[in-house]
C-alpha positions as a Markdown table, in Angstrom:
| # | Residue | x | y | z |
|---|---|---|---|---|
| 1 | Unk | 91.9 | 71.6 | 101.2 |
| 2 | Unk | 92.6 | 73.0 | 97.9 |
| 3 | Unk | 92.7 | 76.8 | 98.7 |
| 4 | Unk | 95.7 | 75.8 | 100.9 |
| 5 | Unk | 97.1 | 74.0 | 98.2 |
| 6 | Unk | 96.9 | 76.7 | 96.1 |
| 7 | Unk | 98.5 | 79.3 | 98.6 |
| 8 | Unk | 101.7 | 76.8 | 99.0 |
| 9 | Unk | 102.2 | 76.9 | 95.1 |
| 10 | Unk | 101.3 | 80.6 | 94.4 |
| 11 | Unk | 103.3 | 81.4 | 98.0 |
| 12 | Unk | 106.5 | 80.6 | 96.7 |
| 13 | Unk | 105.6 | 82.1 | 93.4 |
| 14 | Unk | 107.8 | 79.2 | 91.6 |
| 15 | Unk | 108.4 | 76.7 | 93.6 |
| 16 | Unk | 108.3 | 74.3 | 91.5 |
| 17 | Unk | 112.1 | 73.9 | 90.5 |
| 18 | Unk | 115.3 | 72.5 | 92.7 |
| 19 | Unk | 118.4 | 73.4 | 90.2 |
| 20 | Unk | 121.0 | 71.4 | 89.5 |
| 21 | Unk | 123.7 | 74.1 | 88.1 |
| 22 | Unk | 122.5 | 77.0 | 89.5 |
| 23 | Unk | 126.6 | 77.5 | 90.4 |
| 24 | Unk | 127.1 | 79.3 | 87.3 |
| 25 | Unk | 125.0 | 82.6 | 87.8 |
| 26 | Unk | 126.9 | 85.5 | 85.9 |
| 27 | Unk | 127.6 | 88.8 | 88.3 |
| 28 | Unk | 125.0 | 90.7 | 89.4 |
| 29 | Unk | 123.3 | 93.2 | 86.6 |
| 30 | Unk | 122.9 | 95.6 | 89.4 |
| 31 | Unk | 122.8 | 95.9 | 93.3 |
| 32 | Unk | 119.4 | 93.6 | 94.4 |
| 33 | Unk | 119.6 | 94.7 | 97.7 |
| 34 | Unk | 117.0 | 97.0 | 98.7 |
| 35 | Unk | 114.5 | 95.6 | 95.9 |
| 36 | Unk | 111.0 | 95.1 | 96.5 |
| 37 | Unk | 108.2 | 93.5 | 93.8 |
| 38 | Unk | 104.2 | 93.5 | 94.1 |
| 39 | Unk | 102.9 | 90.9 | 92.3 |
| 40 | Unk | 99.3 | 90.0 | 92.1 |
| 41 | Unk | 98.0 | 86.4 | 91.9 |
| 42 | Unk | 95.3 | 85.9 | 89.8 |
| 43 | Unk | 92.4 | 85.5 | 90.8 |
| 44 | Unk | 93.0 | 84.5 | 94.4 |
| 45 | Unk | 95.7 | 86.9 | 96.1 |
| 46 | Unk | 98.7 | 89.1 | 96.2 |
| 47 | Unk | 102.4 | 88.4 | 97.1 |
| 48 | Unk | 105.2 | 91.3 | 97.8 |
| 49 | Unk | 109.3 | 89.9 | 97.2 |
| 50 | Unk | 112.0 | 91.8 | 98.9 |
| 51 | Unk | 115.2 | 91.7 | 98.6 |
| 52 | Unk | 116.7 | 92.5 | 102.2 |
| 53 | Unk | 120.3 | 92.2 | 101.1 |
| 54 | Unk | 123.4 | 90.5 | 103.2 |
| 55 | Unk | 122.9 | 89.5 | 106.5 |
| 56 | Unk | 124.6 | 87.0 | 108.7 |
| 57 | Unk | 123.5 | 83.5 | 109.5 |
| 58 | Unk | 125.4 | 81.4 | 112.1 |
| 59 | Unk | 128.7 | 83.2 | 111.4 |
| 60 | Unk | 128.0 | 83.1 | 107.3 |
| 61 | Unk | 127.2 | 86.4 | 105.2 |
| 62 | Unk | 123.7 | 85.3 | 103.1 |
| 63 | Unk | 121.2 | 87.5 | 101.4 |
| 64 | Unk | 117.9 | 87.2 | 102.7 |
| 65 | Unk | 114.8 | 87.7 | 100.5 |
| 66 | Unk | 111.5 | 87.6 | 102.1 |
| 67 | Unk | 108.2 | 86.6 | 100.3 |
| 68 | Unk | 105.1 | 87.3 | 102.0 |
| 69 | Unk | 101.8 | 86.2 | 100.1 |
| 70 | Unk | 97.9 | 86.3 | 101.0 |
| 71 | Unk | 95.3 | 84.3 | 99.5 |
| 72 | Unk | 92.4 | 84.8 | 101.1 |
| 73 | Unk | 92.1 | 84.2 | 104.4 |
| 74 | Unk | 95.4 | 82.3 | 104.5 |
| 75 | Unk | 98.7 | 84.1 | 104.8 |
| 76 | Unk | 102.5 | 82.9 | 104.4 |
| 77 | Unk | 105.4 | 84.3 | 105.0 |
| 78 | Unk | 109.2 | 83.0 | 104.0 |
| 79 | Unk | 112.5 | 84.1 | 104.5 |
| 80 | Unk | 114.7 | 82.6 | 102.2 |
| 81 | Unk | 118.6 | 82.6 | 103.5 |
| 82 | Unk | 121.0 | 81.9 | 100.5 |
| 83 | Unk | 124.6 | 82.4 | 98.7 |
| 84 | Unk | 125.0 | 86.4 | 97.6 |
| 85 | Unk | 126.5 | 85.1 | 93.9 |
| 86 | Unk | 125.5 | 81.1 | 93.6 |
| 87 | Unk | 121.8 | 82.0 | 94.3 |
| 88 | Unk | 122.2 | 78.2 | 96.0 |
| 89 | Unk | 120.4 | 78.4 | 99.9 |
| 90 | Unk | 121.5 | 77.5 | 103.3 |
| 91 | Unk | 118.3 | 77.7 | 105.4 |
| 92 | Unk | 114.6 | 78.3 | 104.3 |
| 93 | Unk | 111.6 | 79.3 | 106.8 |
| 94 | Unk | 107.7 | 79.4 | 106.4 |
| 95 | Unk | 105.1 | 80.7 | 108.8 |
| 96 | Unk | 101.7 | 79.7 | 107.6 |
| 97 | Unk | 99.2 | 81.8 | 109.2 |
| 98 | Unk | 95.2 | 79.8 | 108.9 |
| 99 | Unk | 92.3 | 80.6 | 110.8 |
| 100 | Unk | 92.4 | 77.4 | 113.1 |
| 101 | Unk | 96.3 | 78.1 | 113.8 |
| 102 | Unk | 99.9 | 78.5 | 112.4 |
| 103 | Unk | 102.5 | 76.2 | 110.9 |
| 104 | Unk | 106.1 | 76.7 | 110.7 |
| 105 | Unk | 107.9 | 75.1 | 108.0 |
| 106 | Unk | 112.4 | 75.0 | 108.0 |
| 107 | Unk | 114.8 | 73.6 | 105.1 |
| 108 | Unk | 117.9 | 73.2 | 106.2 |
| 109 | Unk | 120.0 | 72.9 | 102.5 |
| 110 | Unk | 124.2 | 70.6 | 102.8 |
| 111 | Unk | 125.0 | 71.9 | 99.5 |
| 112 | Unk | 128.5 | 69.6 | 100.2 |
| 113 | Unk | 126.6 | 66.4 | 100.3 |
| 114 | Unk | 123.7 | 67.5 | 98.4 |
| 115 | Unk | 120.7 | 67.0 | 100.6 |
| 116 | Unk | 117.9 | 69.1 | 102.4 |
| 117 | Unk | 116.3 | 68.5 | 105.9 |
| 118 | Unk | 112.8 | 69.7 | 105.7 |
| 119 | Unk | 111.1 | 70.1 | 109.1 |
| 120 | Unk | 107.6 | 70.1 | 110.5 |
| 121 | Unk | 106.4 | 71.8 | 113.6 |
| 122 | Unk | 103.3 | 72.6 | 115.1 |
| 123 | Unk | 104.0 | 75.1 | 118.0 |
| 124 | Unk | 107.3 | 74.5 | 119.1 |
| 125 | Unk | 107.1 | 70.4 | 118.5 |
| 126 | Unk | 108.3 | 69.2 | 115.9 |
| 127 | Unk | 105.6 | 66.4 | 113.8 |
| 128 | Unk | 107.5 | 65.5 | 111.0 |
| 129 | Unk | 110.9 | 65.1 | 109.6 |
| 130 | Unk | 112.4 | 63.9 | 106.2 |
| 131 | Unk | 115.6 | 64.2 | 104.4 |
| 132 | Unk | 115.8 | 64.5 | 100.1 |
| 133 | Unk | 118.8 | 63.5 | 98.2 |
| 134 | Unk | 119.8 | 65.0 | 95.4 |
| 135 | Unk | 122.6 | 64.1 | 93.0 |
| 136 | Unk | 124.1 | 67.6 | 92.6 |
| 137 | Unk | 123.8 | 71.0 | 94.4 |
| 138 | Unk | 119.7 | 71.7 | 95.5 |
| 139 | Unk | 118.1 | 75.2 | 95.1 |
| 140 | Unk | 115.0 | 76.8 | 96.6 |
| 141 | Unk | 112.9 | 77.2 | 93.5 |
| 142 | Unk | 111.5 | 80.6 | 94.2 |
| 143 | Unk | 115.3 | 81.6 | 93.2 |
| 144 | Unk | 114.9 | 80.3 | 89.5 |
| 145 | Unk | 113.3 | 83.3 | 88.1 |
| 146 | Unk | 115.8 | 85.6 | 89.5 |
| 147 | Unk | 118.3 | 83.3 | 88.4 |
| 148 | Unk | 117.3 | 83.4 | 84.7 |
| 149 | Unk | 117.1 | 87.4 | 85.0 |
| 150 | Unk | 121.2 | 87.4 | 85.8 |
| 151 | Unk | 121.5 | 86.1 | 82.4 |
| 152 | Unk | 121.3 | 89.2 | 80.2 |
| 153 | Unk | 121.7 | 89.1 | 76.4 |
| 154 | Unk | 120.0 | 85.4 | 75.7 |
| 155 | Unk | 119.3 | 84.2 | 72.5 |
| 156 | Unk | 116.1 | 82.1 | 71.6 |
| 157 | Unk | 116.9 | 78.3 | 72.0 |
| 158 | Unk | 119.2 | 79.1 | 75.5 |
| 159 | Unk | 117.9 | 76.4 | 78.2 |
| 160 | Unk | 119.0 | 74.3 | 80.9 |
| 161 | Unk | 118.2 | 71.9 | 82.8 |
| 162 | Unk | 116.9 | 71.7 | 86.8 |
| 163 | Unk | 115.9 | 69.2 | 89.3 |
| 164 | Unk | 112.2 | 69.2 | 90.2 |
| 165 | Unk | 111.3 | 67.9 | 93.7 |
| 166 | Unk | 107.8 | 66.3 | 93.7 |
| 167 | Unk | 106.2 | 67.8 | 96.2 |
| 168 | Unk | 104.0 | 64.3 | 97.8 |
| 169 | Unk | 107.1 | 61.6 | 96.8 |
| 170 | Unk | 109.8 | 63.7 | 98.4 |
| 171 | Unk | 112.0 | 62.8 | 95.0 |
| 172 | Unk | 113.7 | 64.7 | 92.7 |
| 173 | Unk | 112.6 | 64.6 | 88.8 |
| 174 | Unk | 114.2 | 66.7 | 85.6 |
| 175 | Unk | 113.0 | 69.4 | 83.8 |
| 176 | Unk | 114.0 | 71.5 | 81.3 |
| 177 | Unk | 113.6 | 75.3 | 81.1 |
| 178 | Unk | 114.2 | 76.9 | 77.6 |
| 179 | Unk | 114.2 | 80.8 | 76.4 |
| 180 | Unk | 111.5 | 80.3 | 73.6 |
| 181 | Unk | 111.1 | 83.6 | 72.2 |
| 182 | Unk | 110.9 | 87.4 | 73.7 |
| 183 | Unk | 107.4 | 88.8 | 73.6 |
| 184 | Unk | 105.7 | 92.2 | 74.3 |
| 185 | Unk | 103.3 | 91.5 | 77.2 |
| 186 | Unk | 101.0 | 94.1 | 79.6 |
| 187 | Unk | 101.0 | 93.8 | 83.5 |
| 188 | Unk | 99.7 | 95.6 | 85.9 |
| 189 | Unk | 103.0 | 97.5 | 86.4 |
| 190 | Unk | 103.0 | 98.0 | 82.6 |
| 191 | Unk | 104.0 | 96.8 | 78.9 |
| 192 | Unk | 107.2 | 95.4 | 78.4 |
| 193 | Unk | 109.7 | 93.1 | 76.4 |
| 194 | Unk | 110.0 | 90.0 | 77.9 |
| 195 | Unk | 112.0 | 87.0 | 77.7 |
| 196 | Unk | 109.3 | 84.3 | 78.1 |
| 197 | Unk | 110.5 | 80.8 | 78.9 |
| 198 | Unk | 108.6 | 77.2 | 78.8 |
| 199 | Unk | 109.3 | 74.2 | 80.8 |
| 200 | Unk | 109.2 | 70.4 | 79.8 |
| 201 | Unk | 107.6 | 69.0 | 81.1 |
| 202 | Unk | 104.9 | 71.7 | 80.6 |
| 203 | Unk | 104.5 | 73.5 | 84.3 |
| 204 | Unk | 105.0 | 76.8 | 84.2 |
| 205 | Unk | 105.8 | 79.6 | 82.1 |
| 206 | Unk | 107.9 | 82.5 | 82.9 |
| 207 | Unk | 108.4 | 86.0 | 81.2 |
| 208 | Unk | 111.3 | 88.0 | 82.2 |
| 209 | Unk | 111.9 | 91.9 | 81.6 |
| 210 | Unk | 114.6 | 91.7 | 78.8 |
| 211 | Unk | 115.4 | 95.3 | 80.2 |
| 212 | Unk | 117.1 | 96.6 | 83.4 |
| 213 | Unk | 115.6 | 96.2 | 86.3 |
| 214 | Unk | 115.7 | 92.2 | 84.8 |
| 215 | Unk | 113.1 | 91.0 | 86.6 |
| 216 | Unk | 109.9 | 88.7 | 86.5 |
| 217 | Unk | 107.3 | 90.0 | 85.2 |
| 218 | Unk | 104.6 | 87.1 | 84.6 |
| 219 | Unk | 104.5 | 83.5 | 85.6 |
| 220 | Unk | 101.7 | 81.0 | 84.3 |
| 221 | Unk | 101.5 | 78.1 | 86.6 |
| 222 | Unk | 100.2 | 74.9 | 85.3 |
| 223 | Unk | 98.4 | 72.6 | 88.0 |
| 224 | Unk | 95.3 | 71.4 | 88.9 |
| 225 | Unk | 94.1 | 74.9 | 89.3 |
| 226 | Unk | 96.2 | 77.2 | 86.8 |
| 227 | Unk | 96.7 | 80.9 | 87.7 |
| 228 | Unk | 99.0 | 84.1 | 86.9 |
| 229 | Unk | 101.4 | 85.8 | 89.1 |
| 230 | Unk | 101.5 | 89.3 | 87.9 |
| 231 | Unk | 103.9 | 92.2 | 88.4 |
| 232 | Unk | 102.0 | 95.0 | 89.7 |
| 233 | Unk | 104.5 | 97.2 | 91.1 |
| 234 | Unk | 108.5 | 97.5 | 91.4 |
| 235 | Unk | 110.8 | 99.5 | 93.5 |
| 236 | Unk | 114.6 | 99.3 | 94.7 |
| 237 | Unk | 115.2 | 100.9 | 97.8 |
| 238 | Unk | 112.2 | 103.2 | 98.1 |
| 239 | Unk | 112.3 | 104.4 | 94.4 |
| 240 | Unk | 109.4 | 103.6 | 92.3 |
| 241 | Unk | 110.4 | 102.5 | 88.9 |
């Protein structure tokens, strides 16, 4: 169904991207906890990010960001469980809400011997099982954007490069990210400067506010239905900004 397909793409916002050196995020600009972004997905939806801060998970301190997202009459919610500096993630859940039922998604992350577990269940039972290797550390790829906004000061020509997981072969391809030049752009929440970022092969597009709060501001996805996620509002704990 491709309404559903849509809502798993635009859902995670950016889930496009595993990284591969994702260990070298500089220190926090500021203190994430306590942030929430409103974005809007155009034309189908809405989405709302928050940043719930540290919290434990089996005896480890995580953050925990949440991401829940309506398109339509389909909702999802995830709660994303990952390392407070490396950004990399221990354990990923989705709860897709759809009129004939719900679906709950986990991704169990080894960031030792590189691999994710990503589970299937229908109610309680579990329907399908399957394990990707990767050849270097894996990341949930609704991180990436708030990974490139912990880089402050970038010049044109800065990129890297990530590990792409394929969403229907279950293996891992490259792609490159590069800071191509820092545009003013209008969103709902407003006009800013933006770094704005391409990836190769061409996927998405990603503009980041080049001032504090450093954050994503627009992302132009690139599939067999293209769309825009759109900043509509910001706030860190409560504070509108």
């Amino acid at each position: 169904m491709k309404i559903n397909k849509i809502l798993i793409v635009s859902a995670t916002v950016l889930m496009i991207f595993t990284g591969s050196n994702l260990l070298n995020v500089e220190a926090n600009i500021y203190d994430y906890a306590g942030e929430r972004i409103q974005y809007l997905i155009s034309p189908l939806g809405r989405t709302e990010y928050d940043n719930i801060g540290i919290v434990d998970l089996e005896g480890i301190k995580v953050n925990l960001i949440t991401l829940k997202t309506k398109v339509l009459l389909i909702k999802r919610t995830e709660k994303i469980y990952s390392d407070p500096e490396s950004l990399l993630p221990y354990k990923v859940e989705h709860i897709i809400s759809k009129l004939w039922g719900k679906e709950y998604i986990t991704e169990e992350y080894d960031q030792e011997n590189f691999t994710v577990v990503i589970k299937n269940f229908r109610g309680k039972k579990l329907v399908k099982e399957r394990t990707i290797k990767a050849d270097g550390p894996i990341s949930n790829a609704v991180l990436l954007p708030f990974y490139l906004a912990r880089n402050a000061d970038l010049e044109i020509g800065w990129y890297f490069t990530a590990l792409v997981p394929a969403e229907v072969k279950l293996e891992l391809i490259s792609i490159r990210v590069e800071l191509v030049s820092i545009d003013e752009i209008t969103v709902p929440a407003g006009k800013f400067q933006a770094y704005h970022f391409k990836s190769i092969p061409d996927k998405v597009e990603i503009w980041i506010n080049k001032n504090t709060p450093q954050v994503p501001l627009k992302i132009k996805v690139k599939s067999a239905i293209n769309y825009l996620v759109l900043m509509k509002e910001y706030s860190l704990n409560g504070e509108t900004l």
